[in-house]
N, C-alpha and C positions, 0 to 999 in steps of 0.2 A: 504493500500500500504506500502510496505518493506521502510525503513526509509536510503534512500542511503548514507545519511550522517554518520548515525553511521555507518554502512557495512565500508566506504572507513577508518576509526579511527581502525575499529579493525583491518582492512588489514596491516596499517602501521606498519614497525617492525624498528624502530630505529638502527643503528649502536653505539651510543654512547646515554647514558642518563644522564646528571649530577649530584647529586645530592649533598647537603649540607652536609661538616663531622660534626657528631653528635660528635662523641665523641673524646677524648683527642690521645686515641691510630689509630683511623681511620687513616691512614697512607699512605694508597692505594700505595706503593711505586713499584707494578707491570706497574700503569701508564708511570714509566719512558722507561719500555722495549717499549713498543707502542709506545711513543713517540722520539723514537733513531732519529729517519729522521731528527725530530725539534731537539733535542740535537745536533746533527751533524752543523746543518745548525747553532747552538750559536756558536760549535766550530771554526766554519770556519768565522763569524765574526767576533770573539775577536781576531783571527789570521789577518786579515785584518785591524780591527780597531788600533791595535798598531803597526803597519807599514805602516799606509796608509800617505802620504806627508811626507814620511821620505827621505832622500838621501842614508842611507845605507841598509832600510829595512830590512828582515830576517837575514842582518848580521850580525845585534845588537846582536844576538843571541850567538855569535861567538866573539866578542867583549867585552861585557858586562861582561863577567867570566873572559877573559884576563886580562883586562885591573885592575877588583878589584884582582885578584890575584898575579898580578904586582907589584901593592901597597902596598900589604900583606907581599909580601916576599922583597921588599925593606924597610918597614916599621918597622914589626915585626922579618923576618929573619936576615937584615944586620946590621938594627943599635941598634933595640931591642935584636937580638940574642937568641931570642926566639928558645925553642930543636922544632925540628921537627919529634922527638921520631927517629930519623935515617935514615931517609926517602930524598929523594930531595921537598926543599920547594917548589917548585914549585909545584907534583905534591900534596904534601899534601896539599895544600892550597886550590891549586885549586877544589878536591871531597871534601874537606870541604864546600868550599861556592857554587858550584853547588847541593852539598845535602841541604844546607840549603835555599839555592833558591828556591828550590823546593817547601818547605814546606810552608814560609814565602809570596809566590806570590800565591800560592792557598789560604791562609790564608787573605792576604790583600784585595785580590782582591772580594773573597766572603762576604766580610767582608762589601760591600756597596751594597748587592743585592735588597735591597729591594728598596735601593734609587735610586740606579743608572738606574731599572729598572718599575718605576712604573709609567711610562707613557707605555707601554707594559702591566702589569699586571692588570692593571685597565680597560682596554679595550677588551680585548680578554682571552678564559679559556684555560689554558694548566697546565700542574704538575707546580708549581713554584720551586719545588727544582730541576727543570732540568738546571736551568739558574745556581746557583751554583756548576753543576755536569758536567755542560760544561766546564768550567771555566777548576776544575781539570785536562779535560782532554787536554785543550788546554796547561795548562801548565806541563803536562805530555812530549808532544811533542818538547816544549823546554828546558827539561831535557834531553830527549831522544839525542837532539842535541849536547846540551853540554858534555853531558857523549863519546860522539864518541870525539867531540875533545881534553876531556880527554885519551880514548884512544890511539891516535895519539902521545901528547906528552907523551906517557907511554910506547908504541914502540919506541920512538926515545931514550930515555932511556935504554930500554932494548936490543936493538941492539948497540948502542953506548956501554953498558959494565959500565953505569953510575950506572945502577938501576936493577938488576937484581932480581924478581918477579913470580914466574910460576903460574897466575892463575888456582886455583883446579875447576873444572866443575860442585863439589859437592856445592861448592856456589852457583851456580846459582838460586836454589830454595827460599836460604835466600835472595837473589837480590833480586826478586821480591818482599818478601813478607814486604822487605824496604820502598821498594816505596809505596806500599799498605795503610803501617802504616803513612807514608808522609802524603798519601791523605787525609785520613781516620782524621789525624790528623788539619791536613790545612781545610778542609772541615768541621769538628765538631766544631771547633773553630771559623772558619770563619764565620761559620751561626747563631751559639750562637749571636758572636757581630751584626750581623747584624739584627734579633729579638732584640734586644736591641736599637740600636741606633733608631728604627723608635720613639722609645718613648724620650731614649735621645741621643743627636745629639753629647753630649761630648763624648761619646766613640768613635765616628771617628777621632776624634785629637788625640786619645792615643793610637791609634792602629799603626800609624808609631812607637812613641818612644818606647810602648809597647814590639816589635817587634826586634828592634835595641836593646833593652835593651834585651833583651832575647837571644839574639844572641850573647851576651858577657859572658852570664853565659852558655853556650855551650862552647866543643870542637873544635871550627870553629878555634881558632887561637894559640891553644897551646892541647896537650894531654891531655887528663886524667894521664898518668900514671906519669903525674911530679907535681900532685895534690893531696894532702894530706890534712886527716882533715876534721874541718868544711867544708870548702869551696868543698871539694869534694864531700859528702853528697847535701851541698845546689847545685852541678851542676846534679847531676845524679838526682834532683826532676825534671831539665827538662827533660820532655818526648824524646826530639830530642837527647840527650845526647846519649843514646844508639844506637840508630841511625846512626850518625854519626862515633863512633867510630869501631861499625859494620862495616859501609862502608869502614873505611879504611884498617880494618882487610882482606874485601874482595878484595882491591884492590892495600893495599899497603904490608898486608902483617903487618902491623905493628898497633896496635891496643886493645882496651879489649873489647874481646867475651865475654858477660856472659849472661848466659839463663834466670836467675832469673831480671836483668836489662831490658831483651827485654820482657820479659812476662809482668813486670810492666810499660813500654811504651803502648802493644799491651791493654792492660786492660784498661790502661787510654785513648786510640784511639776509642777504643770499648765505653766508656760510655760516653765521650765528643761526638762521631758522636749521640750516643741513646740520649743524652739531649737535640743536638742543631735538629735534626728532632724533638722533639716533640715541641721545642718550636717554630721552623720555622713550623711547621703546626697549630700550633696555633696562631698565630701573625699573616699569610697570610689572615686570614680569617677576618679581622678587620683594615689592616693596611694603607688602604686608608684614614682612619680616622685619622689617625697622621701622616702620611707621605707628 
């Protein structure tokens, strides 16, 4: 007699089979496309999770850029007198520290993934670099925010007769591929530290100052082009340095474009995101054990 048990084993055809990464480069980084639905659904978490018993909620949004660029330009512009390369301080200040928010908040924030989430990880299988790639994108959408209310005060400027600007169209392709490198940057960085710290826990202490402190060796609070010297070479090692004054190029008009600057950002985005994927596929696979 026909053996029904084996018959019903061969019939079965799986939708998903697991199996263990062998090797260093196994990467399966197509898992994330499948898994958009689950990405979405972190996105709309971490969207919830940071305005949830708030009183202002999504306004922080809207707030948060104000209120540090308030301080910026009463700080640095009125009593430090800091150039604002000819610009209105305001709006300089303000694409300054909304580009660097950008980078710094996908940076931090992936920067605890492995902690923040291994009561999740430890229980159920899904890409674990989709938790940090939600992340970017939620805080994509709080950029996207603040860039409109920079627009706003950048019209009220340009109809006022303050700040007169004619955004080129021809920009737009560098906009995007700004942000790109934000990500690209925030995210390679963020999951570096975050393979790290499962083994040591000091590197999450040093990632605020880390970060604060690298934000003063950036263009955030004064030009490049009133920097000479040493100290201009040691700003342009930071990656965001270019970045930054890109953005202002595109949006104030005032700024240093240079090709050679942003190829050596885009380089160092590119091999920072290839190090920290291989070490985050590497560490996931063990990190239950130190975590």
């Amino acid at each position: 007699m026909p053996d029904k048990g084996r018959n019903v084993e061969k019939e079965e055809k799986w939708d998903l089979i697991i199996s263990p990464k062998r090797g260093l480069f196994s990467l399966n980084i197509g898992e994330l496309f499948k898994y958009r639905d689950l990405i979405l659904l972190f996105v709309k978490r971490d969207f919830i999770a940071n305005y949830k018993q708030t009183v202002l909620g999504p306004l922080w949004h809207i707030l948060q850029p104000l209120l540090t660029t308030l301080t910026f330009v009463i700080i640095f512009g009125n009593v430090a007198k800091l150039s604002a390369d000819g610009t209105p301080h305001l709006l300089f200040y303000m694409i300054g520290i909304i580009t660097w928010t950008y980078f710094s908040s996908c940076l931090v924030k992936t920067s605890t993934t492995f902690v923040s989430n291994a009561h999740i990880f430890s229980k159920v299988y899904f890409p674990r670099l989709s938790v940090p790639v939600s992340v970017v994108i939620s805080n994509f959408i709080t950029f996207f925010v603040q860039f409109l209310i920079f627009i706003v005060f950048y019209l009220y400027y340009f109809f006022s007769n303050k700040y007169v600007y004619g955004f080129s169209p021809q920009y737009l392709p560098l906009l995007l591929l700004l942000v790109l490198l934000m990500a690209m940057l925030g995210l390679g960085m963020g999951i570096i530290i975050s393979s790290l710290t499962t083994k040591y826990r000091d590197f999450s202490f040093l990632v605020g100052f880390g970060v604060q402190l690298m934000m003063y060796i950036s263009p955030v609070i004064f030009p490049l082009s009133q920097v000479s010297g040493k100290l201009k070479y040691l700003l342009l090692c930071n990656p965001m340095t270019p970045v930054i004054e890109t953005m202002r190029v595109i949006c104030l008009g005032k700024g240093v474009l240079n090709g050679y600057h942003l190829a050596y950002t885009a380089c160092f985005a590119v091999v920072t995101l290839f190090i920290g994927v291989l070490l985050f596929n590497r560490i996931e696979k063990s990190f239950n054990d130190t975590v």
